[in-house]
C-alpha positions, 0 to 999 in steps of 0.5 A, spaced: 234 216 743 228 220 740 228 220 732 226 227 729 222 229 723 223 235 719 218 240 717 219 244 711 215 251 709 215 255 703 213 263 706 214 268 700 210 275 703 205 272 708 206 278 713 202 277 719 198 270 716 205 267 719 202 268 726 196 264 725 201 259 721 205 258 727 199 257 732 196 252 727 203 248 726 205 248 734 198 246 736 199 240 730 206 238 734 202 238 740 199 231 738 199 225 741 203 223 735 208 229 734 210 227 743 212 220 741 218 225 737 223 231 736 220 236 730 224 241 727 220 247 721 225 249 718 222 257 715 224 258 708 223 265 706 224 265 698 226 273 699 219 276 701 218 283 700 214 286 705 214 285 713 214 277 713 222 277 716 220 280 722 215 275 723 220 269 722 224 272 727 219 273 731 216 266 731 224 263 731 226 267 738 221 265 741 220 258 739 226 253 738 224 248 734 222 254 729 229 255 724 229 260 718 232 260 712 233 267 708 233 266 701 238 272 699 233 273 691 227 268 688 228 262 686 222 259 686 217 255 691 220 248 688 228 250 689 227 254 694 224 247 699 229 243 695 235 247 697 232 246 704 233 239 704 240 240 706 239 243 712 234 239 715 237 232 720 230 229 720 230 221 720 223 222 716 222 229 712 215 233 710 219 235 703 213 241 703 208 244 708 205 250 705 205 256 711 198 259 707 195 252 711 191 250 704 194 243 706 191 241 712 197 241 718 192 233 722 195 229 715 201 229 719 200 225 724 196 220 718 203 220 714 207 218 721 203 213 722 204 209 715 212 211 715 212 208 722 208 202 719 215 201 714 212 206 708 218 210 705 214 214 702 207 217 704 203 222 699 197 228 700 192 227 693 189 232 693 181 230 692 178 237 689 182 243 690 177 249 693 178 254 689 176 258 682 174 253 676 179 256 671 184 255 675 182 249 678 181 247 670 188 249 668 192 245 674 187 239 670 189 241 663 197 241 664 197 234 669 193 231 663 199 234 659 205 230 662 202 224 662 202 225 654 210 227 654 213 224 661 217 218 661 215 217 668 207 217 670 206 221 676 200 221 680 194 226 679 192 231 685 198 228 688 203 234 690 209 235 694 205 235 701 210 228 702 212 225 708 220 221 705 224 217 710 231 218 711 234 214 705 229 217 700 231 224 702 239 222 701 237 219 694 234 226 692 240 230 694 244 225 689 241 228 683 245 233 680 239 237 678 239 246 676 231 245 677 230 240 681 221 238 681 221 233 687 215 229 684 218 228 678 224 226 681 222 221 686 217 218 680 225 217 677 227 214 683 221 209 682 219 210 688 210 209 689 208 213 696 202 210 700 196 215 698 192 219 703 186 223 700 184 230 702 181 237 700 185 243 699 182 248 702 182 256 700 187 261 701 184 264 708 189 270 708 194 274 703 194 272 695 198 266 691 204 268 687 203 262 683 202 265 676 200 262 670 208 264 668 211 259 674 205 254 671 209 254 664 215 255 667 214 248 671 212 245 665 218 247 661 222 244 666 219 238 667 219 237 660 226 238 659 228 233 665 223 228 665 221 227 658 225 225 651 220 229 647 225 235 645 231 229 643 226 227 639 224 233 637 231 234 635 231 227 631 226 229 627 227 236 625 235 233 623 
């Protein structure tokens, strides 16, 4: 029996973008690595506002392999792609591809190679990120930040570009968590992926809606869930 791996893929307002995604994403499945298996995208579309609805149903009726999930209201690109973990039957999962393709779909035939060589957990690092420096020094700035107040090192550049076999996706969905941050909690879990460097690449359509809002926001959560530091705050004020 052939295994199947799982593909998840955040989409918030990408509208006609999705059309050149899902002609880069079936070209990736028609690899020499993807024909050894069955592969499933599941299309997590986190209440998008413009016409990127009909898009998706346009790419699942015609194709399918392609599986939508309509979010009923926002709930963030993490929860969104975790939430979509219980829907996906992969033996093996990328836990975050991003449909804007600044994370290069041909890593997915690397990260097969290494899970089928007995890796649990395969990881994309992000080299040098092609966008603008502020940005770019702000992403620095609060991954430096972590280090200092998390009670579990994670690995800098490293995001949820992540190729996990089965046991560690079962071992995710265990975790009774309200804002589950996947890189911290496989850091908790213990678990040290192989890494494969690459270079983001700059968006080619539409507009990031990671704010500078939602970096704070992923800051507070991962503070409070990953750290001791507001306990220890507490203690010290009495």
């Amino acid at each position: 029996m052939r295994k199947l791996i799982s593909i998840i893929s955040p989409v918030y307002n990408e509208g006609d973008g999705l059309r050149t995604f899902y002609a880069e994403m079936t070209k990736a499945l028609e690899s020499a690595k993807f024909a050894e298996y069955d592969a499933e995208v599941l299309l997590v579309d986190n209440a998008s506002t413009d016409d990127t609805q009909t898009y998706l149903e346009e790419i699942a009726g015609k194709d399918s392999r392609f599986k939508v999930i309509f979010n009923a209201r926002n709930v963030g690109v993490f929860l969104s792609s975790f939430n979509a973990l219980e829907y996906a039957r992969g033996d093996a999962v990328f836990l975050l591809v991003p449909s804007d393709l600044q994370d290069p779909l041909e890593l997915m035939d690397q990260m097969i190679e290494k899970w089928e060589e007995g890796y649990v957990l395969i990881a994309g690092r992000r080299l040098q990120r092609d966008e603008n420096s502020w940005l770019r020094g702000l992403r620095n700035g609060f991954y430096r930040m972590m280090e200092y107040v998390a009670d579990q090192r994670m690995e800098p550049g490293v995001g949820e570009y992540q190729l996990a076999d089965r046991r560690v996706v079962d071992e995710l969905l265990s975790i009774p968590d309200a804002a589950p941050y996947v890189r911290g909690m496989l850091a908790e879990l213990g678990y040290k992926p192989y890494i494969i460097d690459y270079v983001w690449r700059r968006r080619e359509w539409g507009k990031s809606s990671f704010s500078l809002a939602k970096l704070f926001r992923t800051a507070y959560d991962m503070i409070f869930s990953f750290s001791r530091l507001p306990l220890r705050l507490i203690m010290i004020m009495g």
